[in-house]
C-alpha positions, 0 to 999 in steps of 0.5 A: 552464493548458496541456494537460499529455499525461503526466497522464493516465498520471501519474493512473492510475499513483497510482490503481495505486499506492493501489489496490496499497497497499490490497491490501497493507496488507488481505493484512497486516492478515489476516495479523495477525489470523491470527496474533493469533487463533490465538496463533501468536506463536512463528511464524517465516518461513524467513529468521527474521521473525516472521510479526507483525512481518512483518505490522505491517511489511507494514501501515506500507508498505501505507499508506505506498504508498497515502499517496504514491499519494494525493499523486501524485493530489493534485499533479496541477494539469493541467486535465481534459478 
């Protein structure tokens, strides 16, 4: 197998994107327990969200972002050096 000259870049853009994922879903998952812990259910955003869709929404993507930066890692097949 080849030496491939973009897999280095490759990698470290899916550490990014999982290491960003992670921060993503810990910021909603604060969130949520925020908004759990203090009953504020009526709470809204300016735009009309309900802060804990706003965060369960926040989670889903976290971790959608942090499973494709884990398959980007996993695709890569080029040697190490």
């Amino acid at each position: 197998m080849a030496w491939n000259d973009s897999a280095p870049r490759d990698r470290a853009a899916a550490q990014i994107l999982t290491v960003f994922g992670s921060l993503v879903t810990a910021a909603s998952c604060i969130l949520l327990w925020s908004t759990l812990a203090f009953g504020r259910f009526d709470d809204v955003t300016r735009l009309g969200i309900p802060v804990w869709l706003l965060a369960g929404l926040g989670i889903g993507g976290g971790l959608w972002i942090v499973w494709r930066g884990i398959a980007m890692y996993r695709a890569d097949q080029s040697p190490r050096r």
